[in-house]
N, C-alpha and C positions, 0 to 999 in steps of 0.2 A: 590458508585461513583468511577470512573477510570478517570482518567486526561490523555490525552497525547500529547505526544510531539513532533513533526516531526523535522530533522534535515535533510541537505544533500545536499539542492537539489542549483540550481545556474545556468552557462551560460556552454554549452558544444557546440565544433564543431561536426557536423554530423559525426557519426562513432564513436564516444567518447561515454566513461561511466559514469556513476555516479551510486552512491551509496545512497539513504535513510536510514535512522533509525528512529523508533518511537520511542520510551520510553513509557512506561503506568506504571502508580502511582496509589495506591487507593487501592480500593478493586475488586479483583477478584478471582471467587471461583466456580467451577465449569464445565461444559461446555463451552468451549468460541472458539469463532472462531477471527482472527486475518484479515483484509483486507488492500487493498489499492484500491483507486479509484482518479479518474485523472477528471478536467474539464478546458476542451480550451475554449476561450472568444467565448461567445453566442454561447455554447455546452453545453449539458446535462452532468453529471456527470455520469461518466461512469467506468464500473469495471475493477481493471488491476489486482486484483492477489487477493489469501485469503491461511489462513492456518489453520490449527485448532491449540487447544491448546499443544497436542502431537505431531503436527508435522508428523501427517500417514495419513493427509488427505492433497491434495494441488489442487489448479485450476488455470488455467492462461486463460485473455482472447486472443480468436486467435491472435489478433495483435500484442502479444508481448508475442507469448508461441515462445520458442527457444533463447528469446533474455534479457527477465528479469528472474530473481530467487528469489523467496522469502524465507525469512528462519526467522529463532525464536532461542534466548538465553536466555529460560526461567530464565537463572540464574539471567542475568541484566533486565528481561521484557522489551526485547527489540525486536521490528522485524525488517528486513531491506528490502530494496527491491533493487537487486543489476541489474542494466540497462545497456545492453551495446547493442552496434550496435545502439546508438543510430539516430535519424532521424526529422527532424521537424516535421513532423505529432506526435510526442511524446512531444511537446511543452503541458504544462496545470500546473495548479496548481493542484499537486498530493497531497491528503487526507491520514492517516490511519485511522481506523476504528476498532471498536470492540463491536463486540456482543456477548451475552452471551446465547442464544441460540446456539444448537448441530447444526451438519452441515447440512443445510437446503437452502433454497433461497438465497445461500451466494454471487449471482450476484448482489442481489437488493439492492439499500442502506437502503432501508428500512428495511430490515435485521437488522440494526447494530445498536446498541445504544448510542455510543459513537463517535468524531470526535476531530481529531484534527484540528489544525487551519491551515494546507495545508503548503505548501512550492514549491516557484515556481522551474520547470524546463524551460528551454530556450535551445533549441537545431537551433541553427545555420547553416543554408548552406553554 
């Protein structure tokens, strides 16, 4: 069982950053791949980044490859996702994620086996 925990997210004016963090607790051992995924009101949840567990594998979706970075501190099992340039089309309630399957369909959320309970972003014009 792996628990986690999203922090970070809140009200930003367009142009501005934020910063996410998950936490994950529990057990994990193995294979694992680390995600975030984002969904705006009466929007499909949709994928914005993933990492593996070492960190030599990373993917971003086009919409926000050049402008978010994700990264991992195994030490604290924590991942972040660090956003800038932000824009209103980046408004949603942003997820992380984690599955314990190697790197595979890591767009789909079905992929993943674990979620946290999202944390809103609000990007402002």
């Amino acid at each position: 069982q792996v628990q986690l925990v999203e922090s970070g997210g809140g009200l930003v004016q367009a142009g501005g950053s934020l910063r996410l963090s998950c936490a994950a607790s529990g057990r994990a051992f193995g294979s694992y791949v680390m995600g975030w995924f984002r969904q705006a009101p009466e929007k499909e949840r949709e994928f914005v980044a993933a990492i593996s567990r070492g960190g030599g594998s990373i993917r971003y979706a086009d919409s926000v490859k050049g402008r978010f970075t994700i990264s991992k501190d195994n030490a604290k099992n924590t991942v972040y996702l660090q956003m800038n340039s932000l824009n209103p089309e980046d408004t949603a309630v942003y997820y992380c994620s984690f599955g314990f399957r190697g790197w595979g369909d890591i767009v789909s959320s079905a992929f993943y086996d674990y979620w946290g309970q999202g944390t809103q972003v609000t990007v402002s014009s």
